[in-house]
Each structure stands twice: as C-alpha cells, then as structure tokens.
N, CA, C and O atoms as CSV, one atom per row, in Angstrom:
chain,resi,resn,atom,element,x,y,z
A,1,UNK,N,N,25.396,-1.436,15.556
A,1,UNK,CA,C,24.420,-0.463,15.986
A,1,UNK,C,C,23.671,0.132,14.785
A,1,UNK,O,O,22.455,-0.040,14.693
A,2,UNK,N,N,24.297,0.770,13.938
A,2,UNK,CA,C,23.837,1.307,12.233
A,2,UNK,C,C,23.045,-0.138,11.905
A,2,UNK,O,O,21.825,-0.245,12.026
A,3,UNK,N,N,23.770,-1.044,11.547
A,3,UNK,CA,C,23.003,-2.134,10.996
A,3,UNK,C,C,21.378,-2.454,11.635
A,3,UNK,O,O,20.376,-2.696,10.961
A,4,UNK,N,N,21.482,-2.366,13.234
A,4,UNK,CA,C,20.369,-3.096,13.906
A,4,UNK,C,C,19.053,-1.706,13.185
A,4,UNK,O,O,17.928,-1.877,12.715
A,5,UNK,N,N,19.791,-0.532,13.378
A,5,UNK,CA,C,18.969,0.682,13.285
A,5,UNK,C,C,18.645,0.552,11.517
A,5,UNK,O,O,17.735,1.308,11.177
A,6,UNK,N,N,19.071,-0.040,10.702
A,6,UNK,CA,C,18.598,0.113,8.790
A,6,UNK,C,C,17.533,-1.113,9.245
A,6,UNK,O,O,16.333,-0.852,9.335
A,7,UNK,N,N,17.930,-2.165,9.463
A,7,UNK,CA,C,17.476,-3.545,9.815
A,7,UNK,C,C,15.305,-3.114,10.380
A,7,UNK,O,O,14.240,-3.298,9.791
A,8,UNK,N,N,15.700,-2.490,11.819
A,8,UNK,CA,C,14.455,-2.102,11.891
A,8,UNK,C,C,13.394,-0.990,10.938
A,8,UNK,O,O,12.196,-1.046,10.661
A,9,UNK,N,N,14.424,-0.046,10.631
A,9,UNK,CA,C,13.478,0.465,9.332
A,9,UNK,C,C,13.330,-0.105,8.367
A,9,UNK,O,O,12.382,0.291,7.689
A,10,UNK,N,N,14.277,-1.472,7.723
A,10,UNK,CA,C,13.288,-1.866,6.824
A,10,UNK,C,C,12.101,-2.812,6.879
A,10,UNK,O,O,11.183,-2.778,6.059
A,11,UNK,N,N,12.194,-3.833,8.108
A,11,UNK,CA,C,11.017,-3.648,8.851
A,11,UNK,C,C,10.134,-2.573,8.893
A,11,UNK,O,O,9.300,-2.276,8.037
A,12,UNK,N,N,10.281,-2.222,9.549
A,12,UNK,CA,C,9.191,-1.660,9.305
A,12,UNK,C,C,8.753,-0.632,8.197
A,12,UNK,O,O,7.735,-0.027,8.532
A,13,UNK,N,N,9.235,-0.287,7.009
A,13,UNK,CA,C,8.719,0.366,6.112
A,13,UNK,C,C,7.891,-0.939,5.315
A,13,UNK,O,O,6.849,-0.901,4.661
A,14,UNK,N,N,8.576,-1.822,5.566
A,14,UNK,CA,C,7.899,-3.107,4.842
A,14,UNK,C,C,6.279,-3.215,5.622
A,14,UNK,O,O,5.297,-2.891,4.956
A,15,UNK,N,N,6.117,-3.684,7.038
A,15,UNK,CA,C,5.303,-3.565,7.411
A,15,UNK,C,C,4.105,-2.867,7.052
A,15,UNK,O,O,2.998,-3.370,6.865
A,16,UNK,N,N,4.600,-1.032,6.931
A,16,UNK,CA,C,3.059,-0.292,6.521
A,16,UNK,C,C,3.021,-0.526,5.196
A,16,UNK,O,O,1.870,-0.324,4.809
A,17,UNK,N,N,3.702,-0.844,4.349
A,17,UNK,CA,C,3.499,-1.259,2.909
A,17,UNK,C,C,2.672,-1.920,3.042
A,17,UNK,O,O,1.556,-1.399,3.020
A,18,UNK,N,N,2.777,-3.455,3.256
A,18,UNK,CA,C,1.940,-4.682,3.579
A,18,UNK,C,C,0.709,-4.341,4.148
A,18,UNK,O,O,-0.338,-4.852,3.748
A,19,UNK,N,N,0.755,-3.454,5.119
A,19,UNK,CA,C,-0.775,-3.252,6.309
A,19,UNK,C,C,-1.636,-2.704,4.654
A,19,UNK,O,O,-2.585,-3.242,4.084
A,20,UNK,N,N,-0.984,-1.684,4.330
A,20,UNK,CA,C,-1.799,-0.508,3.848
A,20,UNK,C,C,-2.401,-1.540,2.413
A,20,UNK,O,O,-3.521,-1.275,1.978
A,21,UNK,N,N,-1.749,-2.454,1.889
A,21,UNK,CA,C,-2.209,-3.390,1.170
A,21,UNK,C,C,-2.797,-4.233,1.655
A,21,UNK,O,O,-3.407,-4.854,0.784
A,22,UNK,N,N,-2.939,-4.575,2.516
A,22,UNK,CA,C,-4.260,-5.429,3.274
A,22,UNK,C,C,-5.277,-4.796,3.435
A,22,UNK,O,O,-6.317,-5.420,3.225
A,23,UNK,N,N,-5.389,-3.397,3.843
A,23,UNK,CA,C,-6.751,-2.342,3.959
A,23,UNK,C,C,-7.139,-2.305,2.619
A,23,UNK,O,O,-8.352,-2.465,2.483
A,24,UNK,N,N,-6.416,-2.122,1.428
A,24,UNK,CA,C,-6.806,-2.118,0.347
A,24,UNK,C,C,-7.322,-3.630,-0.308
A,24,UNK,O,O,-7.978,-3.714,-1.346
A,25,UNK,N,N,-7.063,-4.316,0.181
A,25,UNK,CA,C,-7.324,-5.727,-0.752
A,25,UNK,C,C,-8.923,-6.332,0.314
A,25,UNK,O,O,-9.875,-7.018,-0.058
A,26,UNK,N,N,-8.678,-5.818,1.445
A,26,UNK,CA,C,-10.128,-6.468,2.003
A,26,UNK,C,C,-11.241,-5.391,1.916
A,26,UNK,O,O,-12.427,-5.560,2.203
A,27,UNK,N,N,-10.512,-3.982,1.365
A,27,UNK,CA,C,-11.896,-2.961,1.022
A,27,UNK,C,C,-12.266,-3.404,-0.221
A,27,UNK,O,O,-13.485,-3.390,-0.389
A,28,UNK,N,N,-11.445,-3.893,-1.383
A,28,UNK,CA,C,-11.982,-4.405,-2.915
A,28,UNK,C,C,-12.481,-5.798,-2.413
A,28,UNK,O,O,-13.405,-6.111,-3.164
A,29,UNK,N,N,-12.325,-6.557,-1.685
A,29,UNK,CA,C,-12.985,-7.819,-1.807
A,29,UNK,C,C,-14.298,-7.825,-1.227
A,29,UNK,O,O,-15.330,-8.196,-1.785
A,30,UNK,N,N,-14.135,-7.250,0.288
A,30,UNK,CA,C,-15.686,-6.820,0.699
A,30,UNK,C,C,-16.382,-6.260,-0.361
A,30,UNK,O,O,-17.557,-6.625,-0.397
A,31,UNK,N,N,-16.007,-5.412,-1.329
A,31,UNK,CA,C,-16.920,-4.426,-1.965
A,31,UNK,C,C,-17.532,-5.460,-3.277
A,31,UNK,O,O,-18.497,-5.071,-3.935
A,32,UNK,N,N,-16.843,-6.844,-3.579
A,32,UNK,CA,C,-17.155,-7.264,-4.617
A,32,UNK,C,C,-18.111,-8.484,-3.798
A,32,UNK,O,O,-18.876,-9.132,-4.512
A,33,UNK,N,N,-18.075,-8.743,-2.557
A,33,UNK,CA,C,-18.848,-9.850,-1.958
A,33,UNK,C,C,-20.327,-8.838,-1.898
A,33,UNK,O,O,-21.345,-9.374,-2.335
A,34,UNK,N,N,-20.422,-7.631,-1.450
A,34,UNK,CA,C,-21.402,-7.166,-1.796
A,34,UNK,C,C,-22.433,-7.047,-2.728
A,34,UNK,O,O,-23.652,-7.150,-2.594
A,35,UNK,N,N,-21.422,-6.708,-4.120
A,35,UNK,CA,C,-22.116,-6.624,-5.478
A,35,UNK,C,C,-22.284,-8.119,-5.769
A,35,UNK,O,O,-23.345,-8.463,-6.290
A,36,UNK,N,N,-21.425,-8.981,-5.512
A,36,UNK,CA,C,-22.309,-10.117,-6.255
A,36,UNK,C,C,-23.208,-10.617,-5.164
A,36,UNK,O,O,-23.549,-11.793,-5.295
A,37,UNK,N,N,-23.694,-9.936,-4.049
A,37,UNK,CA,C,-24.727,-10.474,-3.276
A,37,UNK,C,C,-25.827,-9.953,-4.186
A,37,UNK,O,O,-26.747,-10.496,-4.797
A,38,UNK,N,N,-25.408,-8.730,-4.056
A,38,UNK,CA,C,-26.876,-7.784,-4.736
A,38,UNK,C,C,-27.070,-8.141,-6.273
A,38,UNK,O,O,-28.095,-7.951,-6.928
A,39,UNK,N,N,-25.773,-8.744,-6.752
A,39,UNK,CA,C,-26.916,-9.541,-8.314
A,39,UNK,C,C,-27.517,-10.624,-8.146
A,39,UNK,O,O,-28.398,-11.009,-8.914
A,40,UNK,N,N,-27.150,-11.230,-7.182
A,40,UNK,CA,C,-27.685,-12.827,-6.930
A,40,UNK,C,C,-29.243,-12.282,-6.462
A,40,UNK,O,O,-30.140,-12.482,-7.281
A,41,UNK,N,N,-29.452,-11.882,-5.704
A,41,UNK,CA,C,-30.592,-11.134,-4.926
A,41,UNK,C,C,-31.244,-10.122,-5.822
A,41,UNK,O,O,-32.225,-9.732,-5.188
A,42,UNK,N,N,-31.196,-9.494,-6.983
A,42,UNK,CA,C,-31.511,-8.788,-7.535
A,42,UNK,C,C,-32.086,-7.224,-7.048
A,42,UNK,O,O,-33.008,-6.530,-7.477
A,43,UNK,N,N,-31.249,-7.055,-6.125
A,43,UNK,CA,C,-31.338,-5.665,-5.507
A,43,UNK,C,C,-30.505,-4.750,-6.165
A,43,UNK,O,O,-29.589,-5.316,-6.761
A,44,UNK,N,N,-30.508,-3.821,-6.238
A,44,UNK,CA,C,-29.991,-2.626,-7.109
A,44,UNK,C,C,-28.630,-2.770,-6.389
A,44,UNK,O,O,-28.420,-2.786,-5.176
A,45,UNK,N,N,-27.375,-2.914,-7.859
A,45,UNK,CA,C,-25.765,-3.176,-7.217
A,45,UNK,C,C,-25.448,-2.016,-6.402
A,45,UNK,O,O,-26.137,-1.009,-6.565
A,46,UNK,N,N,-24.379,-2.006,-5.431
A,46,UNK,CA,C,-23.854,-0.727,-4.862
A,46,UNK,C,C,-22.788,-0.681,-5.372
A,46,UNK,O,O,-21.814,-0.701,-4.620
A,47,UNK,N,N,-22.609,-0.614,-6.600
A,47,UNK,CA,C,-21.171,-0.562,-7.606
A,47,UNK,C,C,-20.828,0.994,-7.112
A,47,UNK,O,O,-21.486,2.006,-7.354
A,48,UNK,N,N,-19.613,0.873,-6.356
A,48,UNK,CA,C,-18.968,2.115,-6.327
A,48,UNK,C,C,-17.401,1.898,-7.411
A,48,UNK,O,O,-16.656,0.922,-7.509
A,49,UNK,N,N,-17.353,3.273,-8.106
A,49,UNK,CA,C,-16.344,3.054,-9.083
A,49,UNK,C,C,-14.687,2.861,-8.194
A,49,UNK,O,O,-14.269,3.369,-7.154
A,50,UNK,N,N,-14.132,1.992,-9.074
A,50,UNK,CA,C,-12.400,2.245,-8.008
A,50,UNK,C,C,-12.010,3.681,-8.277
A,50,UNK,O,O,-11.476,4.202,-9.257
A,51,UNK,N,N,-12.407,4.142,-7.188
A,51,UNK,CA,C,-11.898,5.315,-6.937
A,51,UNK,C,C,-10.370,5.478,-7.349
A,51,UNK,O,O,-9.681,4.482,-7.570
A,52,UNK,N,N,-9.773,7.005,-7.461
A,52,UNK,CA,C,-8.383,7.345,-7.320
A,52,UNK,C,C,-7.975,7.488,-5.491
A,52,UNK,O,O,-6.862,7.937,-5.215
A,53,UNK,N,N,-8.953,7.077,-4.308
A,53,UNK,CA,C,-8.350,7.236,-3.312
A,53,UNK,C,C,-7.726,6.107,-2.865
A,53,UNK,O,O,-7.151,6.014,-1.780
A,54,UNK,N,N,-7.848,5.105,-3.824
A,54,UNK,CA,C,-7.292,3.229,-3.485
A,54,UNK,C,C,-5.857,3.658,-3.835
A,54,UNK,O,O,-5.063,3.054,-3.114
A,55,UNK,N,N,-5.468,4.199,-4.392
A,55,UNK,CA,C,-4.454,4.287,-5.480
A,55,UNK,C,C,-3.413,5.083,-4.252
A,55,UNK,O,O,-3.859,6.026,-3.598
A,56,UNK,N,N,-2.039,4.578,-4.061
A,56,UNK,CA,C,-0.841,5.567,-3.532
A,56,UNK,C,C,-0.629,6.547,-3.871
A,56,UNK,O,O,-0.725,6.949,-5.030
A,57,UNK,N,N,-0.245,7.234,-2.791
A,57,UNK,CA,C,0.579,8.726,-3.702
A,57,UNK,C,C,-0.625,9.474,-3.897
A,57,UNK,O,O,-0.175,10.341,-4.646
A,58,UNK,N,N,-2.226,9.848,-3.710
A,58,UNK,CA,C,-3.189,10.017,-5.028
A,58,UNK,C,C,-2.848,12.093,-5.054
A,58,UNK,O,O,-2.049,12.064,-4.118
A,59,UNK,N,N,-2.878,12.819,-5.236
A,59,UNK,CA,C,-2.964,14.086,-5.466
A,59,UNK,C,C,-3.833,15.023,-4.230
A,59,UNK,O,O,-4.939,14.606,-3.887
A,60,UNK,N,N,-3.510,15.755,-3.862
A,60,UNK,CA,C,-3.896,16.430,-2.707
A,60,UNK,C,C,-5.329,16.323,-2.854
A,60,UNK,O,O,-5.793,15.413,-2.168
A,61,UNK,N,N,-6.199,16.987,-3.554
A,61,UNK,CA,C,-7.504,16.996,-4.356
A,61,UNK,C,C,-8.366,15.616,-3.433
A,61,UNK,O,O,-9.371,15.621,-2.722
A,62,UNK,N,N,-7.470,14.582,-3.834
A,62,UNK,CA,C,-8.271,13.141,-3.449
A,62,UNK,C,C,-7.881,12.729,-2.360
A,62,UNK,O,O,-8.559,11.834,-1.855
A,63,UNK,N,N,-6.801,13.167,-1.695
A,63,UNK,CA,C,-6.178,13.168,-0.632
A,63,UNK,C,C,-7.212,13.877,0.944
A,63,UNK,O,O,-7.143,13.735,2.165
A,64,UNK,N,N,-7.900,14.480,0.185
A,64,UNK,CA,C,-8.628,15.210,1.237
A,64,UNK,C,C,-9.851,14.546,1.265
A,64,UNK,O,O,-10.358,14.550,2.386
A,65,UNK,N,N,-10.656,13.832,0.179
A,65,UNK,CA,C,-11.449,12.559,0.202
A,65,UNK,C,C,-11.094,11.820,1.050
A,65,UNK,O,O,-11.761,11.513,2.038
A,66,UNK,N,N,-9.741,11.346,0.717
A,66,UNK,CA,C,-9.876,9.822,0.968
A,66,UNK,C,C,-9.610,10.007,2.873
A,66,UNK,O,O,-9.961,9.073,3.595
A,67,UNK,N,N,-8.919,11.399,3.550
A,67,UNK,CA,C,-8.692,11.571,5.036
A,67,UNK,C,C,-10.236,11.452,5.227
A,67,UNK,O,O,-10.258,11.347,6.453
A,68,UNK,N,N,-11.246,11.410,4.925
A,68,UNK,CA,C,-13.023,11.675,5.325
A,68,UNK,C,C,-13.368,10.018,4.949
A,68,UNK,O,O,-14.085,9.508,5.810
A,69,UNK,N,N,-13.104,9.380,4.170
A,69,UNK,CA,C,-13.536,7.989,3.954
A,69,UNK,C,C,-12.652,6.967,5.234
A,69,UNK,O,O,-12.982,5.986,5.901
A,70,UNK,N,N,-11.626,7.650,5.147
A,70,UNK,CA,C,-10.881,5.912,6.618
A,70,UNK,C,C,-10.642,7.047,7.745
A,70,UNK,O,O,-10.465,8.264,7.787
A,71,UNK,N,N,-10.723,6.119,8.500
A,71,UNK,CA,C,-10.350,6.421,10.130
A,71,UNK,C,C,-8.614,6.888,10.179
A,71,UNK,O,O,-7.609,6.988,9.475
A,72,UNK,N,N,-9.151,7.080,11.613
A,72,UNK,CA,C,-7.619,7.832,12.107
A,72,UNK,C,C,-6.242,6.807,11.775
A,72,UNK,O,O,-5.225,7.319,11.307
A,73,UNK,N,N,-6.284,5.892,11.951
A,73,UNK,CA,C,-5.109,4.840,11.959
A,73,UNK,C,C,-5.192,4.298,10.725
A,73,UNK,O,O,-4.087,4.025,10.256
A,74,UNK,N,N,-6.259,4.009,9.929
A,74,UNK,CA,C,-5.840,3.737,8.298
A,74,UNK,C,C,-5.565,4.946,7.745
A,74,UNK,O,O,-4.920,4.687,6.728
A,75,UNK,N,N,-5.736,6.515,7.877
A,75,UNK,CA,C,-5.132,7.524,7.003
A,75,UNK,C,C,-3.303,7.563,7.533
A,75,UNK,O,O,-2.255,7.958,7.022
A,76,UNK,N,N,-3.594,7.092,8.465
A,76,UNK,CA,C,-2.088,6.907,9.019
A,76,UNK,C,C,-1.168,6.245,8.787
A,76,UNK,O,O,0.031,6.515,8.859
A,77,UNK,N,N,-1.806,5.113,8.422
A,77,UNK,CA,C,-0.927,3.683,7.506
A,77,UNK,C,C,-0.845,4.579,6.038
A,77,UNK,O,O,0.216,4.454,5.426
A,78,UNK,N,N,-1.841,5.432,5.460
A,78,UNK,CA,C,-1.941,4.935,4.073
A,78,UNK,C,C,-1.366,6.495,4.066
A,78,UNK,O,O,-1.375,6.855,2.889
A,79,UNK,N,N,-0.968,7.350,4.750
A,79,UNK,CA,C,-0.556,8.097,4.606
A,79,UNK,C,C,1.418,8.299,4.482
A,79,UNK,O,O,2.144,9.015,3.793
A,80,UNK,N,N,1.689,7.166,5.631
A,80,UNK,CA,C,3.091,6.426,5.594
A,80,UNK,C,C,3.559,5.754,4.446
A,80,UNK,O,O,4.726,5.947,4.106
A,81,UNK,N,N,2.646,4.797,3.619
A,81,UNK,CA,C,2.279,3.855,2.824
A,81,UNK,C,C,2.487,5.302,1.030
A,81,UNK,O,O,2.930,5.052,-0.091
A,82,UNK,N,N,2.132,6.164,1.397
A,82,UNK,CA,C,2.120,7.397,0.380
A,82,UNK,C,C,3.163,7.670,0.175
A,82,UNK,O,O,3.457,7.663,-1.020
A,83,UNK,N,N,4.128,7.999,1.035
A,83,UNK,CA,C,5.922,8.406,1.064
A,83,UNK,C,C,6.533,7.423,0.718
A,83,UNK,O,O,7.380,7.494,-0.173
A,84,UNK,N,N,6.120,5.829,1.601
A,84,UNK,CA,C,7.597,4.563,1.188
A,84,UNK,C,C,7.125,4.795,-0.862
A,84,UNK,O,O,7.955,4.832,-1.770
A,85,UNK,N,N,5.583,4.906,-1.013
A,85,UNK,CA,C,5.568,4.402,-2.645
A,85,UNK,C,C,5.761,5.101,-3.446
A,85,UNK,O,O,5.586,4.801,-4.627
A,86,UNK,N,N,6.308,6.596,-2.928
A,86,UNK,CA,C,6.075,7.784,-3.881
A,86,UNK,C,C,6.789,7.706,-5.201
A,86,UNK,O,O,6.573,8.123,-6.339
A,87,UNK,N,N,8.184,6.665,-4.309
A,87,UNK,CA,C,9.329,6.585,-6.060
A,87,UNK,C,C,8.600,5.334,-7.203
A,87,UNK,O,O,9.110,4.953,-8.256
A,88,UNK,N,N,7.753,5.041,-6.819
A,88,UNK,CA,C,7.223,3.623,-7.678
A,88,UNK,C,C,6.228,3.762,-8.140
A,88,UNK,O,O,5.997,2.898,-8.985
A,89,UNK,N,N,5.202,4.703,-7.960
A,89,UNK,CA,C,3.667,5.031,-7.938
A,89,UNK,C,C,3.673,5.067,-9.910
A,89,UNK,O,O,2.865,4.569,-10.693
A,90,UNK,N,N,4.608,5.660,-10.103
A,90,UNK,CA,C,4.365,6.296,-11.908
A,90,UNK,C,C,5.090,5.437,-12.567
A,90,UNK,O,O,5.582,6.089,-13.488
A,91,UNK,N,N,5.533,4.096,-12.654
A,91,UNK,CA,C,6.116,3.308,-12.921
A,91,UNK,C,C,4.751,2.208,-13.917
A,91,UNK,O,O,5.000,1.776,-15.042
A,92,UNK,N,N,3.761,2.015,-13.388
A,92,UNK,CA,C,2.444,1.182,-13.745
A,92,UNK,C,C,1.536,2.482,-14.157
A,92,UNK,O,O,1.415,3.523,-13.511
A,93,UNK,N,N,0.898,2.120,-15.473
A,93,UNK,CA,C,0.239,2.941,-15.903
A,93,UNK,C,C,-1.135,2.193,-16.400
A,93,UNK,O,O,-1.967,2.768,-17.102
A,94,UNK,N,N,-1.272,0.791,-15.934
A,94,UNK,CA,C,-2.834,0.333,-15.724
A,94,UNK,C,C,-3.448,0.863,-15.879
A,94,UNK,O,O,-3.218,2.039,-15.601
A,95,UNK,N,N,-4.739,0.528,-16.437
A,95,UNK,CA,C,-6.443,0.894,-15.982
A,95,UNK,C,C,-6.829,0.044,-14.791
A,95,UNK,O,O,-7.812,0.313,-14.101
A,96,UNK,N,N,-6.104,-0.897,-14.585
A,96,UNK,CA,C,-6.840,-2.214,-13.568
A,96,UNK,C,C,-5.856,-2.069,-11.993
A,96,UNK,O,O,-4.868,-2.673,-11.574
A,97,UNK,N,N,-6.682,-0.994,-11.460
A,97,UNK,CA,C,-5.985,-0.975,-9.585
A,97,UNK,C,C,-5.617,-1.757,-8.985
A,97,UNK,O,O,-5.171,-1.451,-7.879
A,98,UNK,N,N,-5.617,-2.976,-9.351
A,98,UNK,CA,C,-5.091,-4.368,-8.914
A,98,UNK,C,C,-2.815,-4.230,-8.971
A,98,UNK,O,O,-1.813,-4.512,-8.315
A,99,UNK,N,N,-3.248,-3.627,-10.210
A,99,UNK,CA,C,-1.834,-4.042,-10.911
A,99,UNK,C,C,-1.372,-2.295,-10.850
A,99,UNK,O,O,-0.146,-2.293,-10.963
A,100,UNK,N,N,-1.808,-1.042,-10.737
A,100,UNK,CA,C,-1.277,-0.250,-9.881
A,100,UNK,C,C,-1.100,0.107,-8.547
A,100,UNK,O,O,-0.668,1.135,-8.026
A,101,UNK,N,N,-1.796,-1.643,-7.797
A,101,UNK,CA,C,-1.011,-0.841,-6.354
A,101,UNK,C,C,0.142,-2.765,-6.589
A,101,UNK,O,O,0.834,-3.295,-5.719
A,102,UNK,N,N,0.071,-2.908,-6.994
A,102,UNK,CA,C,0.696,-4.745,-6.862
A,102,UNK,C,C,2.016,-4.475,-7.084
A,102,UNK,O,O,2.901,-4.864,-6.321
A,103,UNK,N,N,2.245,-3.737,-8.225
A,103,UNK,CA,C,3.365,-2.936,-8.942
A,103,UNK,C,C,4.637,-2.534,-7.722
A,103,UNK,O,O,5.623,-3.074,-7.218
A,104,UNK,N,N,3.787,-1.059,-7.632
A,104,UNK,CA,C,4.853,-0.405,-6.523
A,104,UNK,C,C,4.405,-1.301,-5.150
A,104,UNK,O,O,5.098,-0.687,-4.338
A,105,UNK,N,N,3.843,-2.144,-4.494
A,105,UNK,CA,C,3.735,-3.070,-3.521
A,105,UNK,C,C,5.368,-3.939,-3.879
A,105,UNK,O,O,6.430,-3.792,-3.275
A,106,UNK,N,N,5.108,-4.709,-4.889
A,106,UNK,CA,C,6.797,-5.351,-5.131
A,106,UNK,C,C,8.090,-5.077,-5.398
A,106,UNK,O,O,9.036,-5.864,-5.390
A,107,UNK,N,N,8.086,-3.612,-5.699
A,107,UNK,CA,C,9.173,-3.037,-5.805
A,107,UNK,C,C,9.415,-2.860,-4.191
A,107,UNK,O,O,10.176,-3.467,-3.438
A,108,UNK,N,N,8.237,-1.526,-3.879
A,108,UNK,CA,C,9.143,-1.064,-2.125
A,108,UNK,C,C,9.192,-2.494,-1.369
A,108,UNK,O,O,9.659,-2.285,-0.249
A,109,UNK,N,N,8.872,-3.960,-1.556
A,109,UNK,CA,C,9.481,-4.838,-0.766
A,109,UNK,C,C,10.682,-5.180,-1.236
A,109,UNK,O,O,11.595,-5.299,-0.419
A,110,UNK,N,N,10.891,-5.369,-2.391
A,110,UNK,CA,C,12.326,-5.669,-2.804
A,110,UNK,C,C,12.991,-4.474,-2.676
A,110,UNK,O,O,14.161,-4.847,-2.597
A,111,UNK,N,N,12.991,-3.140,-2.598
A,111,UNK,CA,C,13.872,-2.516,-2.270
A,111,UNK,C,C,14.035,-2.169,-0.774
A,111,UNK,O,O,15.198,-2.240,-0.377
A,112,UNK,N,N,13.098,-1.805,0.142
A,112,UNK,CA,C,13.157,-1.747,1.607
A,112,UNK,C,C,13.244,-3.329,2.236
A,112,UNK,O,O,13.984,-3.566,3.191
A,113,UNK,N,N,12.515,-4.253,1.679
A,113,UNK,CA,C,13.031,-5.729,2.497
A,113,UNK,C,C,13.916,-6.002,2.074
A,113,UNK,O,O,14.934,-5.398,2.413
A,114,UNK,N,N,13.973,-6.954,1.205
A,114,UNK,CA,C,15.679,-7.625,0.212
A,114,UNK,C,C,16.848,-5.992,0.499
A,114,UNK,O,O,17.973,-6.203,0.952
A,115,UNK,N,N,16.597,-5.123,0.316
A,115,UNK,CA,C,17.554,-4.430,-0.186
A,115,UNK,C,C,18.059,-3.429,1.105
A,115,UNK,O,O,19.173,-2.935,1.284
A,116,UNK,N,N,16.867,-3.320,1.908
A,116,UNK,CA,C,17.156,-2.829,3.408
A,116,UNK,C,C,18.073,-3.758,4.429
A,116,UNK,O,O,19.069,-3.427,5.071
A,117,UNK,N,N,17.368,-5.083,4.356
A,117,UNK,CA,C,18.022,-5.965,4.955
A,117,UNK,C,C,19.486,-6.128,4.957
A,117,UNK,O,O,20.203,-5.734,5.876
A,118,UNK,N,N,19.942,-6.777,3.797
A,118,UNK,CA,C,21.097,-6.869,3.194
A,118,UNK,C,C,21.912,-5.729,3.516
A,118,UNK,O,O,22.845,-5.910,4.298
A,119,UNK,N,N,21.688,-4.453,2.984
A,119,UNK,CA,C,22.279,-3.415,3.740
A,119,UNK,C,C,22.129,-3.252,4.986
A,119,UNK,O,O,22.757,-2.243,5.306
A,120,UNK,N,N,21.539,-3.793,6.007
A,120,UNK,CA,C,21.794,-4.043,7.460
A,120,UNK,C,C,22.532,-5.273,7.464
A,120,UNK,O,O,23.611,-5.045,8.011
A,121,UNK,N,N,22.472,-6.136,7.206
A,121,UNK,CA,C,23.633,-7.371,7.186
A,121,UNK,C,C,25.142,-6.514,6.622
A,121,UNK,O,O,26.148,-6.585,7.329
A,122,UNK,N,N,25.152,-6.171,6.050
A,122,UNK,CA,C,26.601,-5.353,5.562
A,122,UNK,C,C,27.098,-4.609,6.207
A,122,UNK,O,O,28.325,-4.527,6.267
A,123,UNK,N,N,26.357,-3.910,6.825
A,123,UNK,CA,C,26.724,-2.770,7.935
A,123,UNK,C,C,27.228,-3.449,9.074
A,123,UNK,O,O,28.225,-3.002,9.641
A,124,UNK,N,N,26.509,-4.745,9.586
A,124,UNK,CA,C,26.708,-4.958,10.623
A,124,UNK,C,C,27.891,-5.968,11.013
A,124,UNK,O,O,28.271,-6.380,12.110
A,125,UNK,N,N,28.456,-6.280,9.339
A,125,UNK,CA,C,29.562,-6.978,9.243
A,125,UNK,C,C,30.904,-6.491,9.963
A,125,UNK,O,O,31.407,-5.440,9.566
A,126,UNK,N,N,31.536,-7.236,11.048
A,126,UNK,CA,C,32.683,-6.778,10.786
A,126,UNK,C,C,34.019,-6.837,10.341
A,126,UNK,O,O,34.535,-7.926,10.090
A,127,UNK,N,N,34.772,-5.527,10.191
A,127,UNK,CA,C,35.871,-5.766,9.666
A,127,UNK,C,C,37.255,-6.114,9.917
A,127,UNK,O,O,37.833,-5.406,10.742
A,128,UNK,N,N,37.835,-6.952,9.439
A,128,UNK,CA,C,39.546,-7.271,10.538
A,128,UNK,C,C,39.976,-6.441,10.043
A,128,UNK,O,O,41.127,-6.094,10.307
C-alpha cells in the first residue's frame, strides 16, 4: 500500500518536471524559429532576452511576471515544477538557461524517478 502510494508520487513529480520542461524547451525553440525567420526576411528581430522567468524557483519579484506571461495550467505546472526543483535550482551557476534548467531537470529525475521508484520497490517488498 506505502509502496503503490511513493511509486505514484514519483510519477508523478517526475511528470510535472518533464511537462514544465517541455513548456520551456518549445517556448525557446519557437522563439528562435522566429528570430531566424526575421533575419532571413530582414525584418527587425523580436529578440526577447532569456528572461529570469524560464528559470525554476525564480524570486517572488519575477514570479509575479512570469503568473501574467502563461496561462492558468502552465503557472500551475511551473509552479509545482518550482517546489520538486527548489533543492537543485543553486547547484548550476550558468549564464546559458539551457544548462540551468537541464541541470536540476536531471537531478529531480534521478532522485524522484530512479530514487522514488526503487524506494517504492523496497517498500513494497515483502518480509518473511
């Protein structure tokens, strides 16, 4: 019973990890299919800088940005996505947002998947 119950939370903490990195990886890729439209085309780039609201965890300050930039169900992922990364966030000290969200992305899977799991397999072992 314990086991089935760790088992589904690490499921699913894994899950909004993953989602909230998919919202993030198709908002930087859209944003770069844009700009190299607009150099090919020679229209003025819409280079928006990588913000600190891409970034986990970000500080209340940007936190209140970034609830006005996504909708109800992505502040919701990325707000879930804020708590699983909070222990990993200061670990990568990059300039390149790629490799501060990639960072704590591979840790909370190896520690909530590999390490959730397993501790639901253990739990659910039994004992003679």
């Amino acid at each position: 019973m314990i086991g089935a119950i760790v088992r589904w939370a690490a499921i699913l903490a894994c899950a909004f990890v993953t989602l909230s990195f998919l919202f993030f990886a198709v908002n930087q890729t859209s944003t770069a299919s844009k700009n190299q439209a607009n150099a090919i085309t020679g229209d003025a780039p819409e280079v928006k800088a990588e913000s600190l609201t891409k970034l986990p965890n970000p500080p209340p300050a940007v936190e209140k940005v970034r609830e006005q930039e996504n909708d109800k169900f992505h502040e919701f992922v990325d707000d879930v996505d804020d708590v699983l990364l909070a222990p990993f966030t200061g670990i990568s000290n990059s300039n390149n947002i790629w490799v501060r969200r990639l960072i704590p992305l591979a840790l909370a899977l190896l520690i909530y998947g590999i390490g959730g799991l397993y501790l639901a397999r253990a739990l659910g072992l039994k004992r003679w």
